[in-house]
N, CA, C and O atoms as CSV, one atom per row, in Angstrom:
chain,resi,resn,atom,element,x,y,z
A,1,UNK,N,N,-111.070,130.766,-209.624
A,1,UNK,CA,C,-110.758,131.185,-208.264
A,1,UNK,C,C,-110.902,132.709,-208.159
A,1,UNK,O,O,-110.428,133.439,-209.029
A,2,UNK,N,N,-111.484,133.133,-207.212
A,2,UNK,CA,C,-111.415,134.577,-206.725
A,2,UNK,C,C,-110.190,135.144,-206.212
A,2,UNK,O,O,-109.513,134.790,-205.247
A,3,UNK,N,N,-110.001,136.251,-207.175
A,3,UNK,CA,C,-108.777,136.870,-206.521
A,3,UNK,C,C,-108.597,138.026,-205.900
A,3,UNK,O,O,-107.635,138.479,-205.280
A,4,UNK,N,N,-110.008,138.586,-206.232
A,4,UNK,CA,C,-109.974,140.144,-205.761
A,4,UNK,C,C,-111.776,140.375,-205.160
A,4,UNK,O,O,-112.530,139.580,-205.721
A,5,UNK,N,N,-112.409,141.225,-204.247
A,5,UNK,CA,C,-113.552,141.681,-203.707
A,5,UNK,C,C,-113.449,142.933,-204.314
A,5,UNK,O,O,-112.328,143.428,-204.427
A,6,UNK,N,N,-114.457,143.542,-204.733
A,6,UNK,CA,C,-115.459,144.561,-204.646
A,6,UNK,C,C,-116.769,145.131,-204.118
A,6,UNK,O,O,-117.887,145.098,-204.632
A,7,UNK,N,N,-116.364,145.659,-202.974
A,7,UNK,CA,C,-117.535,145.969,-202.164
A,7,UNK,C,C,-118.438,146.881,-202.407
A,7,UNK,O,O,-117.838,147.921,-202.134
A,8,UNK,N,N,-119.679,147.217,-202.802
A,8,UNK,CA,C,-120.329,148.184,-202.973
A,8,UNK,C,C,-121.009,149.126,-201.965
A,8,UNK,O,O,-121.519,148.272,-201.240
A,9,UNK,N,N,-121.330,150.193,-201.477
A,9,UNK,CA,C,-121.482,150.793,-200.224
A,9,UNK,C,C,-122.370,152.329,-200.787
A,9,UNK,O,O,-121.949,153.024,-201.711
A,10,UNK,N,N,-123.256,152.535,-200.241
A,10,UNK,CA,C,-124.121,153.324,-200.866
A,10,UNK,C,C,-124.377,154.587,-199.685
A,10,UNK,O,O,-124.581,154.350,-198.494
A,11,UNK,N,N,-124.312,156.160,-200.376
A,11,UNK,CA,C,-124.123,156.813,-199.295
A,11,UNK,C,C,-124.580,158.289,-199.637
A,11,UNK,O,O,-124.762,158.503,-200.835
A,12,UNK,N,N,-124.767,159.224,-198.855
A,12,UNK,CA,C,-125.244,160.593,-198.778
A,12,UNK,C,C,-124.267,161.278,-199.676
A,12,UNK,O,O,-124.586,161.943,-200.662
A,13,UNK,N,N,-122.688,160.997,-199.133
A,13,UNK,CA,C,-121.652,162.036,-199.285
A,13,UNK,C,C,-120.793,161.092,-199.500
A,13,UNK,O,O,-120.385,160.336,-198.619
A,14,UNK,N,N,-120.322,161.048,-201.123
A,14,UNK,CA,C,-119.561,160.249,-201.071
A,14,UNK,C,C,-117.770,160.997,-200.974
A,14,UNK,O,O,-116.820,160.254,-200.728
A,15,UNK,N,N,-117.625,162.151,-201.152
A,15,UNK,CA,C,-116.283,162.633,-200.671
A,15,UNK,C,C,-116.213,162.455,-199.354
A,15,UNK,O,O,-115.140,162.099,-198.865
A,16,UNK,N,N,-117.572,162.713,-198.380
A,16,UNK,CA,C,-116.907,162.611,-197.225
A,16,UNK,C,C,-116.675,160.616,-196.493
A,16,UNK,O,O,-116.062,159.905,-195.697
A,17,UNK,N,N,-117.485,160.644,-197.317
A,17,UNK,CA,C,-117.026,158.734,-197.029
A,17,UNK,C,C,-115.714,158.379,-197.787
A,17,UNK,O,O,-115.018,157.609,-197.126
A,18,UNK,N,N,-115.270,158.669,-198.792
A,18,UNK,CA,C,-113.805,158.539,-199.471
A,18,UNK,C,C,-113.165,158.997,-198.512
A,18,UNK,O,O,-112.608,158.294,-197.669
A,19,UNK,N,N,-113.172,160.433,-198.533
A,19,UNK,CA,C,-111.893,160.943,-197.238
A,19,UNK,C,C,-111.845,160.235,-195.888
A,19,UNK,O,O,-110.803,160.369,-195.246
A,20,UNK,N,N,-113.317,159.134,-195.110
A,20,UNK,CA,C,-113.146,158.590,-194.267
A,20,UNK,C,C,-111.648,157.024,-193.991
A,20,UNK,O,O,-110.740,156.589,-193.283
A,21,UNK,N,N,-112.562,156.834,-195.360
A,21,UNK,CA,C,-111.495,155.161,-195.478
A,21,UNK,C,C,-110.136,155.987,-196.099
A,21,UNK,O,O,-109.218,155.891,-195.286
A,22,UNK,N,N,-109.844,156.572,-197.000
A,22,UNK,CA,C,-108.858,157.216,-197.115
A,22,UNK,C,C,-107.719,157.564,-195.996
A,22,UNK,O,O,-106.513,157.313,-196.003
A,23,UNK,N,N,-108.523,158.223,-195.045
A,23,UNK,CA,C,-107.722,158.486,-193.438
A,23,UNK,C,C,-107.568,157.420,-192.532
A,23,UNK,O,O,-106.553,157.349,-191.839
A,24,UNK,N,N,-108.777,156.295,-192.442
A,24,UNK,CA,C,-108.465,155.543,-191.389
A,24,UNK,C,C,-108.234,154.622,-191.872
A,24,UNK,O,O,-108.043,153.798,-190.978
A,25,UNK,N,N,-108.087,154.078,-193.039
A,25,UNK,CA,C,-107.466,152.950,-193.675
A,25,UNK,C,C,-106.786,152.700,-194.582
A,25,UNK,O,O,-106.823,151.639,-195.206
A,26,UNK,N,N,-105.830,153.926,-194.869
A,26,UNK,CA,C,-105.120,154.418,-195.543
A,26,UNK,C,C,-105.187,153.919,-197.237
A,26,UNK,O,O,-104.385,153.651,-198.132
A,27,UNK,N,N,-106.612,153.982,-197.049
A,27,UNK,CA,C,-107.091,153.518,-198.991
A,27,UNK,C,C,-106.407,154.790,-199.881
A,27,UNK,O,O,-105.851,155.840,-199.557
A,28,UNK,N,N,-106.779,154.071,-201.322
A,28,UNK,CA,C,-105.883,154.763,-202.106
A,28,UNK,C,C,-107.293,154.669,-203.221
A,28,UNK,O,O,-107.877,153.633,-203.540
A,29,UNK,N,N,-107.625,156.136,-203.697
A,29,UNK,CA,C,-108.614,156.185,-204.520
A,29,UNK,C,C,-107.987,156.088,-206.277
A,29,UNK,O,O,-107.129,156.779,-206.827
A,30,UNK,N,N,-109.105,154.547,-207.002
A,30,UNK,CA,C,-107.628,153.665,-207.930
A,30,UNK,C,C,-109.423,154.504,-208.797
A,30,UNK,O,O,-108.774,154.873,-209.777
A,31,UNK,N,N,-110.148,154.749,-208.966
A,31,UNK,CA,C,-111.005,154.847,-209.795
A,31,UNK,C,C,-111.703,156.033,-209.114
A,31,UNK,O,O,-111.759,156.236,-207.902
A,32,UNK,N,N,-112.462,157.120,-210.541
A,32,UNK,CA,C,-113.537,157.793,-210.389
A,32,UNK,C,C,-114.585,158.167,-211.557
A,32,UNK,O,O,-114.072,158.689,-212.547
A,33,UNK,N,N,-115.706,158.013,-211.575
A,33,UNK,CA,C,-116.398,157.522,-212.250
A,33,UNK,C,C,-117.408,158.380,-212.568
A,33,UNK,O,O,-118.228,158.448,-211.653
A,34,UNK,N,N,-117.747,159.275,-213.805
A,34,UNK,CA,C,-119.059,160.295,-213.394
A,34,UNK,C,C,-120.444,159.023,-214.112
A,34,UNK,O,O,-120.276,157.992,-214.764
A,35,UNK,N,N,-121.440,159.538,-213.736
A,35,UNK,CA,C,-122.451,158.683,-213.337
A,35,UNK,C,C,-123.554,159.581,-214.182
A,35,UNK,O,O,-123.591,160.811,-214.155
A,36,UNK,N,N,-124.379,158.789,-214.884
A,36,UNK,CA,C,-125.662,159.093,-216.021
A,36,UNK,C,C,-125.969,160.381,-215.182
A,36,UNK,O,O,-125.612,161.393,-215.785
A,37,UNK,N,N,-126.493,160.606,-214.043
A,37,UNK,CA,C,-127.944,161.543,-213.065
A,37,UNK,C,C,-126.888,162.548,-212.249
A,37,UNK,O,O,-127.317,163.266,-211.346
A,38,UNK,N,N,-124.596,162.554,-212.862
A,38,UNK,CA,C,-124.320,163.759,-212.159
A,38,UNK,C,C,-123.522,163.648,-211.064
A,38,UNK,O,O,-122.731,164.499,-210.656
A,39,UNK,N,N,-123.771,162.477,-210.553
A,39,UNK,CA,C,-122.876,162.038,-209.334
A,39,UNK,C,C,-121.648,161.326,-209.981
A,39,UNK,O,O,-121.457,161.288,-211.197
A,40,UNK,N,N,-120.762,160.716,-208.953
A,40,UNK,CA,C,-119.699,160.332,-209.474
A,40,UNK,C,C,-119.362,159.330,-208.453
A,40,UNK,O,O,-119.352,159.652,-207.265
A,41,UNK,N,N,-118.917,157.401,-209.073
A,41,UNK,CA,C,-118.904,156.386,-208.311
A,41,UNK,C,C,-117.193,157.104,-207.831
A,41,UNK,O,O,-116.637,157.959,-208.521
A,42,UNK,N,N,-116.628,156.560,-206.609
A,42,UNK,CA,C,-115.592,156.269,-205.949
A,42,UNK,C,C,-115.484,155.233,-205.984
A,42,UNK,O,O,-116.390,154.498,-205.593
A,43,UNK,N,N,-113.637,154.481,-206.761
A,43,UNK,CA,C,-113.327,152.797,-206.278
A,43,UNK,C,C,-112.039,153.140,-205.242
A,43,UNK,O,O,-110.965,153.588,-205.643
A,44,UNK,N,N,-112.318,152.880,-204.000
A,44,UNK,CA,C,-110.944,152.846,-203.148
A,44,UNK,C,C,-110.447,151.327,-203.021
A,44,UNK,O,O,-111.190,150.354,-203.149
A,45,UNK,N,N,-109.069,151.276,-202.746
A,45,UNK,CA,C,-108.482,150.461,-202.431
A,45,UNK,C,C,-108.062,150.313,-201.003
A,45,UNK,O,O,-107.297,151.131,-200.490
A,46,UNK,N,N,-108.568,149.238,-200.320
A,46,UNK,CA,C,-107.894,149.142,-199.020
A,46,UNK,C,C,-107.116,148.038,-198.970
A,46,UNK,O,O,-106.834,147.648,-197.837
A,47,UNK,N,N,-106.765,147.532,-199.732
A,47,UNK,CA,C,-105.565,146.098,-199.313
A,47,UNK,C,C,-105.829,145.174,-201.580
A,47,UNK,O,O,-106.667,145.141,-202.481
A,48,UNK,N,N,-104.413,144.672,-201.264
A,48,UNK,CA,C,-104.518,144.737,-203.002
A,48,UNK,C,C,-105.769,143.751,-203.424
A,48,UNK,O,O,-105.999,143.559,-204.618
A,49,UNK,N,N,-106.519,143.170,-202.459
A,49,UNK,CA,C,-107.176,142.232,-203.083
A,49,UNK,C,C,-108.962,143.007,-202.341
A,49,UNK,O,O,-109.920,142.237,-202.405
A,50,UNK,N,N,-109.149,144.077,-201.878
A,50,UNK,CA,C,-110.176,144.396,-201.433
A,50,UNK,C,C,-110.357,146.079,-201.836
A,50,UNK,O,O,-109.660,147.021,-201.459
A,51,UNK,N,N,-111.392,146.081,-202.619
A,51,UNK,CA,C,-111.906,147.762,-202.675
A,51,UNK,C,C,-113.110,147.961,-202.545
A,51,UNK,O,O,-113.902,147.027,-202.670
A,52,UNK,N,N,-113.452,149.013,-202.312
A,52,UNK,CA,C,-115.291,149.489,-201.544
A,52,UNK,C,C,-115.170,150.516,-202.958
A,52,UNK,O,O,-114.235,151.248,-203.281
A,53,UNK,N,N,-116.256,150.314,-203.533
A,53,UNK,CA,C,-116.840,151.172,-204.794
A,53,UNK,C,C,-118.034,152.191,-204.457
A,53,UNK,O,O,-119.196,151.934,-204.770
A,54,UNK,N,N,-117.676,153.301,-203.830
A,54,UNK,CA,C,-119.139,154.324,-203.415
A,54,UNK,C,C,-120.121,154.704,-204.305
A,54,UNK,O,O,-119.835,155.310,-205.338
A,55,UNK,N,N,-121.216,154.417,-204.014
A,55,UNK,CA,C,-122.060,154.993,-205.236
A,55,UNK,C,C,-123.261,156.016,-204.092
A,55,UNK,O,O,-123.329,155.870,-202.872
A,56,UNK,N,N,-123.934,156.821,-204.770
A,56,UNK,CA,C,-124.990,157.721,-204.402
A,56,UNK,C,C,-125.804,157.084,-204.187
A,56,UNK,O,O,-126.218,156.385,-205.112
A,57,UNK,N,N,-126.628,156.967,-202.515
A,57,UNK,CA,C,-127.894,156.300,-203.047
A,57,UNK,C,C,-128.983,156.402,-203.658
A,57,UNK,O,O,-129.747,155.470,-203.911
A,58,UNK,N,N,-129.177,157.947,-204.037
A,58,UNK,CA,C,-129.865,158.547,-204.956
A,58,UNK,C,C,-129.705,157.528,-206.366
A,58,UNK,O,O,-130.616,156.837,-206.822
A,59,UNK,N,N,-128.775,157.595,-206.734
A,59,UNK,CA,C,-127.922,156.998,-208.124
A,59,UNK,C,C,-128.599,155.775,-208.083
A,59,UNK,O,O,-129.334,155.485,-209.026
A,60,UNK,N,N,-128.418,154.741,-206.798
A,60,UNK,CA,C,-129.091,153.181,-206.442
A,60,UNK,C,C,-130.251,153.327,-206.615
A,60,UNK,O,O,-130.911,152.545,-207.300
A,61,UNK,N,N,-130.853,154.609,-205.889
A,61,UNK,CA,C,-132.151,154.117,-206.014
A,61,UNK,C,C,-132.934,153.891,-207.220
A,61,UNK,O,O,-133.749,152.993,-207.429
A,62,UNK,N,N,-132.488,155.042,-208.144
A,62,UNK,CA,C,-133.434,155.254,-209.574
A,62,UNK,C,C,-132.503,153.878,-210.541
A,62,UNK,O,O,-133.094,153.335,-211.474
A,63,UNK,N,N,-131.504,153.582,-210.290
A,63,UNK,CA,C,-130.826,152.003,-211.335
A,63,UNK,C,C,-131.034,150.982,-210.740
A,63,UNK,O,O,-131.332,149.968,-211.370
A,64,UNK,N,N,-130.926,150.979,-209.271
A,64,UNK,CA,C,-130.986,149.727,-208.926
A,64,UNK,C,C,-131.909,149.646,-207.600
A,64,UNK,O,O,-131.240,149.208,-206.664
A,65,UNK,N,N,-133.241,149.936,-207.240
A,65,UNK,CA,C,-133.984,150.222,-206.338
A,65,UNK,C,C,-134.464,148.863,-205.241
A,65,UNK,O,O,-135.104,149.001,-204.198
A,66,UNK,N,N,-134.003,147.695,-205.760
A,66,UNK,CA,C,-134.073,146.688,-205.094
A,66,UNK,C,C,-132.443,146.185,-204.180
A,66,UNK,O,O,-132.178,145.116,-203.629
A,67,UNK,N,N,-132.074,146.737,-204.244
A,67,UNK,CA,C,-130.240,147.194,-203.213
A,67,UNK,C,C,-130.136,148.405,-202.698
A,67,UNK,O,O,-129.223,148.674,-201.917
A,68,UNK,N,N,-131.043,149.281,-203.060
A,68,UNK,CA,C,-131.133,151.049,-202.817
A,68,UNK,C,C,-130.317,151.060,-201.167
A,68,UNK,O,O,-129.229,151.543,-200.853
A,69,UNK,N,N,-131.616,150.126,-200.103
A,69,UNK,CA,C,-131.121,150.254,-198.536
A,69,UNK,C,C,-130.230,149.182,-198.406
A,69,UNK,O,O,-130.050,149.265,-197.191
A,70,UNK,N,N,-129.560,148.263,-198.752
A,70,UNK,CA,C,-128.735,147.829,-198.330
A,70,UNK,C,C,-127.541,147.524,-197.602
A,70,UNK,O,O,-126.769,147.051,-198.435
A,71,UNK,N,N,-127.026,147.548,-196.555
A,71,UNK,CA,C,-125.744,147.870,-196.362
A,71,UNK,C,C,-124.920,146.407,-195.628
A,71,UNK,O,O,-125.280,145.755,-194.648
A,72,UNK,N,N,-123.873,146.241,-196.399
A,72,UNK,CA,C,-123.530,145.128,-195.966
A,72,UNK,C,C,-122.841,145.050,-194.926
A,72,UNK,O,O,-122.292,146.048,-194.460
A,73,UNK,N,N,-122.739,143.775,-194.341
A,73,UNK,CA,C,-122.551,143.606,-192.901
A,73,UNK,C,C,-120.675,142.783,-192.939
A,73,UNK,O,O,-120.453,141.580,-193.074
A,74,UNK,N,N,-119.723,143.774,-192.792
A,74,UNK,CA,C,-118.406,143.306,-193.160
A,74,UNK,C,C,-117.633,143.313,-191.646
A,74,UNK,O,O,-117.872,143.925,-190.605
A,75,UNK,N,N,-116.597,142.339,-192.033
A,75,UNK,CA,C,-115.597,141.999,-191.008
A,75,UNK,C,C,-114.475,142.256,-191.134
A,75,UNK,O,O,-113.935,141.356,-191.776
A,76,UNK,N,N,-113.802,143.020,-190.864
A,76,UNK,CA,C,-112.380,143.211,-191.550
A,76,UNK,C,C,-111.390,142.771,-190.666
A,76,UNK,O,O,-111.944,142.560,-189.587
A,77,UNK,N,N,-110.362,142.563,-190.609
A,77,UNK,CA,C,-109.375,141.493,-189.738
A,77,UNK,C,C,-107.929,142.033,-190.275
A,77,UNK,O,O,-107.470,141.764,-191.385
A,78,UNK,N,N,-107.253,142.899,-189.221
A,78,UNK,CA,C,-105.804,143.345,-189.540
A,78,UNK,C,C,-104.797,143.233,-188.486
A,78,UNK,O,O,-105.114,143.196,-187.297
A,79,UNK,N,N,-103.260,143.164,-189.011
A,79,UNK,CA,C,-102.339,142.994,-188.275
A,79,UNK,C,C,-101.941,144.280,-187.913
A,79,UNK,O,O,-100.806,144.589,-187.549
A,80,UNK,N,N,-103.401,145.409,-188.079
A,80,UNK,CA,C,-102.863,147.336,-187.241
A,80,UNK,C,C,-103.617,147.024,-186.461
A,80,UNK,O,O,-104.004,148.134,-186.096
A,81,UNK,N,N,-104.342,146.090,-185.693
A,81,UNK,CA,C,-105.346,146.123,-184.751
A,81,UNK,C,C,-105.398,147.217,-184.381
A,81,UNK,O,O,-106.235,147.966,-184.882
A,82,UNK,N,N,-104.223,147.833,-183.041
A,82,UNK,CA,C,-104.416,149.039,-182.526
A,82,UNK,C,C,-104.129,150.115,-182.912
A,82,UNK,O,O,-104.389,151.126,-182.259
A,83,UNK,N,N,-103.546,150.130,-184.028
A,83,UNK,CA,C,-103.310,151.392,-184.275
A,83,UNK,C,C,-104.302,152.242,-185.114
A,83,UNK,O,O,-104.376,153.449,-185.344
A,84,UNK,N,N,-105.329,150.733,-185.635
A,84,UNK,CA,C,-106.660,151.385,-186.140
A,84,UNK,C,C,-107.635,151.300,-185.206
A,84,UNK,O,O,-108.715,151.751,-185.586
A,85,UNK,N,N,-107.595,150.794,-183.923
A,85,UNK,CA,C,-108.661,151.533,-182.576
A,85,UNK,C,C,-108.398,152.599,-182.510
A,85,UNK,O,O,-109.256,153.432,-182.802
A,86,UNK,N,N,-106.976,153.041,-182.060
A,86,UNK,CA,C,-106.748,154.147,-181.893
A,86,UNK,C,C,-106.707,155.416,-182.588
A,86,UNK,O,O,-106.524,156.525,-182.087
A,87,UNK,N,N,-106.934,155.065,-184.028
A,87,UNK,CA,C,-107.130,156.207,-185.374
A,87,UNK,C,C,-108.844,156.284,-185.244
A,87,UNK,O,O,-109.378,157.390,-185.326
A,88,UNK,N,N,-109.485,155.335,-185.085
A,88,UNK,CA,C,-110.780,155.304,-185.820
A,88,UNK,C,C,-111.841,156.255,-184.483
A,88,UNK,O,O,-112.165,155.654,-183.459
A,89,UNK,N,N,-112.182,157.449,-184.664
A,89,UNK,CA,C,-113.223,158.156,-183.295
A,89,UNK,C,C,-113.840,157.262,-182.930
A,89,UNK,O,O,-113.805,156.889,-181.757
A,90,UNK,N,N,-114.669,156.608,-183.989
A,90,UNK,CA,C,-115.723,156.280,-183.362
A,90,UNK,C,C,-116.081,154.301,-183.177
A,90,UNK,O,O,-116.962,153.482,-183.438
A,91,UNK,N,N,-114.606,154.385,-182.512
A,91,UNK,CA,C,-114.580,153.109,-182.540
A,91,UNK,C,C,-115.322,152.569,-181.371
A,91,UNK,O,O,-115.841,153.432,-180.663
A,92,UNK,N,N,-115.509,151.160,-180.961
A,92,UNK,CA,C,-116.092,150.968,-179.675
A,92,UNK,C,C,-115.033,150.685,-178.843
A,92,UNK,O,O,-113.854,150.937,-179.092
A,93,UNK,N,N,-115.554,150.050,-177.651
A,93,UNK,CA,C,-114.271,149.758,-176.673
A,93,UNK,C,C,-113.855,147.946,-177.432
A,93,UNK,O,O,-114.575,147.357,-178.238
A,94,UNK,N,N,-112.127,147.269,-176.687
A,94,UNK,CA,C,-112.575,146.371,-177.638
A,94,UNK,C,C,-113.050,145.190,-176.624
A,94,UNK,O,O,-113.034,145.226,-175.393
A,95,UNK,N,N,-113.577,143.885,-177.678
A,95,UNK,CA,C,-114.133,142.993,-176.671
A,95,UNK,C,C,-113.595,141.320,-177.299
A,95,UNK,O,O,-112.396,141.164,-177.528
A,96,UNK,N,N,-114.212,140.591,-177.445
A,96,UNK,CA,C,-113.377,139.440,-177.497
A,96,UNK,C,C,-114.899,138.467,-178.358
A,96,UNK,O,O,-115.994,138.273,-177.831
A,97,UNK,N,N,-114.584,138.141,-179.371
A,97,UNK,CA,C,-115.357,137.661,-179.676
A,97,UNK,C,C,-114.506,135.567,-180.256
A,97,UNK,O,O,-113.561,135.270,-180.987
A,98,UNK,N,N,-115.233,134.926,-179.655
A,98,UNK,CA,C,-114.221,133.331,-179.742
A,98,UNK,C,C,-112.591,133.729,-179.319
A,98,UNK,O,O,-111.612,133.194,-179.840
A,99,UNK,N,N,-112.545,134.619,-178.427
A,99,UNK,CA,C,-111.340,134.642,-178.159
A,99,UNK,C,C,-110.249,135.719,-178.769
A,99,UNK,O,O,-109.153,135.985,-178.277
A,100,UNK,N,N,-110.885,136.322,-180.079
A,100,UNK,CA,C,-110.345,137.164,-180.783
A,100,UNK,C,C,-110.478,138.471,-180.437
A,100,UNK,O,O,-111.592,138.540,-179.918
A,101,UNK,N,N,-109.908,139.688,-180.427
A,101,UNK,CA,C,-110.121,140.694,-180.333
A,101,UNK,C,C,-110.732,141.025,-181.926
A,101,UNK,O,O,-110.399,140.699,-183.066
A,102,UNK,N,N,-111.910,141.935,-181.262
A,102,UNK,CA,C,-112.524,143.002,-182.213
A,102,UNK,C,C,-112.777,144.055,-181.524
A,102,UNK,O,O,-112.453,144.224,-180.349
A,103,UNK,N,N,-113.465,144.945,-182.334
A,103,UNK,CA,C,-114.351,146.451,-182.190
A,103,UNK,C,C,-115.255,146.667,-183.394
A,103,UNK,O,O,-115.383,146.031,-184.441
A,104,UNK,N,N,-115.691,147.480,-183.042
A,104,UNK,CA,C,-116.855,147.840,-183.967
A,104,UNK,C,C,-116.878,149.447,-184.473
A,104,UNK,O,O,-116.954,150.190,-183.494
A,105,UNK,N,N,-116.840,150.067,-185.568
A,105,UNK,CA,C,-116.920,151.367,-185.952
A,105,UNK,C,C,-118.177,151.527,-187.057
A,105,UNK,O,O,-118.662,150.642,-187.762
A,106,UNK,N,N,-118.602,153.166,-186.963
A,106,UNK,CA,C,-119.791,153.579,-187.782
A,106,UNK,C,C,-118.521,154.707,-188.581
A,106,UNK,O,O,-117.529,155.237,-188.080
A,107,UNK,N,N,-119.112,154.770,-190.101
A,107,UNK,CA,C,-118.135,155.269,-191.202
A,107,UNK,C,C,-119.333,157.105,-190.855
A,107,UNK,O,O,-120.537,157.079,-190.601
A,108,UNK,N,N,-118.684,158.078,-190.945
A,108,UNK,CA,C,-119.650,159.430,-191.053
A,108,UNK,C,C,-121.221,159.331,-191.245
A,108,UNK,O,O,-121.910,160.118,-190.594
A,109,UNK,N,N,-121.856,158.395,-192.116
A,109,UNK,CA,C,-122.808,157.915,-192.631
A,109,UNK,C,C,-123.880,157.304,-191.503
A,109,UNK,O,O,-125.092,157.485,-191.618
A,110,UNK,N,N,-123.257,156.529,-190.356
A,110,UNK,CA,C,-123.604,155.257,-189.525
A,110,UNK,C,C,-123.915,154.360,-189.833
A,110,UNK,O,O,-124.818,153.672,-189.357
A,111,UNK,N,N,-123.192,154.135,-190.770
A,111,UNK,CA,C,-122.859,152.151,-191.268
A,111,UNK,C,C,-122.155,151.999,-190.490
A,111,UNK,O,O,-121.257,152.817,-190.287
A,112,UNK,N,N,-122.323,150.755,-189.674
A,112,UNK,CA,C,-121.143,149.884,-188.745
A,112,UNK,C,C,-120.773,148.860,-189.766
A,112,UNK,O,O,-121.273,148.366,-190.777
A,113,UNK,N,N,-119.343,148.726,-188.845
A,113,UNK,CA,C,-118.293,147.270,-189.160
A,113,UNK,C,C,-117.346,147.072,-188.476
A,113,UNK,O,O,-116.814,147.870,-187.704
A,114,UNK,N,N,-117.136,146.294,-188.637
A,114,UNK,CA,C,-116.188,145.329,-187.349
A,114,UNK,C,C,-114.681,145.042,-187.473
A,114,UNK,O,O,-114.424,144.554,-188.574
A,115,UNK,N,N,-113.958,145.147,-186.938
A,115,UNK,CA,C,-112.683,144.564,-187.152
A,115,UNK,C,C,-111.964,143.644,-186.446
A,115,UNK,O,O,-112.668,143.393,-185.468
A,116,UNK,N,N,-110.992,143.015,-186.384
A,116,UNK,CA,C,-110.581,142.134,-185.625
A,116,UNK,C,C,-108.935,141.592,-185.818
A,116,UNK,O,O,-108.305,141.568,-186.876
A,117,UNK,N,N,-108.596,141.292,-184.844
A,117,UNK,CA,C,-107.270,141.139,-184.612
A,117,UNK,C,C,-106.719,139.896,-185.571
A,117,UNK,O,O,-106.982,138.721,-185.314
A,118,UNK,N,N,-106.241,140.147,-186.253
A,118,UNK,CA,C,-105.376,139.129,-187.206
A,118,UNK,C,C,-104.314,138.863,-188.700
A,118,UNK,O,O,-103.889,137.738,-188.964
């Protein structure tokens, strides 16, 4: 059985993507990692069973060049609904998807993802 996610997320700046989820999702950075080519992975924690692991995409591209552009397409679902509309700038307005409230946000980078009421 699965007990825990690790998300991987690939990016320009990875301090300024740490300090993003750090602030608006009050992650807790549980790992840091220096890396063969100089860079250094980030593992944050956002909830005990979910963490986003930042890597350089520089770093992706030359180890792993077939995931290099990737970016995954996530849903996240919390009982702060509003208080993370209201933290996140660049959130959208919200809308109703099967009845549920969501929104949609881009991380500094412009990766979008979604959240939703639950």
């Amino acid at each position: 059985m699965i007990n825990k996610v690790r998300i991987m997320i690939y990016g320009n700046n990875i301090e300024l993507l740490t300090e993003f989820w750090k602030f608006h999702f009050n992650a807790d950075v549980i790992e840091s990692n220096d890396l063969p080519d100089g860079t250094v992975n980030k593992v944050i924690s956002i909830s005990p069973n979910i963490e986003i692991s930042l890597f350089n995409k520089e770093f992706i591209k030359k180890y792993s060049p077939e995931v290099s552009d990737s970016v995954p397409s996530l849903m996240f679902s919390t009982n702060e609904f509003d208080e993370l509309h209201n933290r996140i700038k660049s959130a959208s307005d919200v809308m109703q998807i099967n009845g549920i409230p969501c929104f949609n946000f881009s991380d500094p980078e412009g990766n979008y993802f979604v959240v939703t009421k639950g």
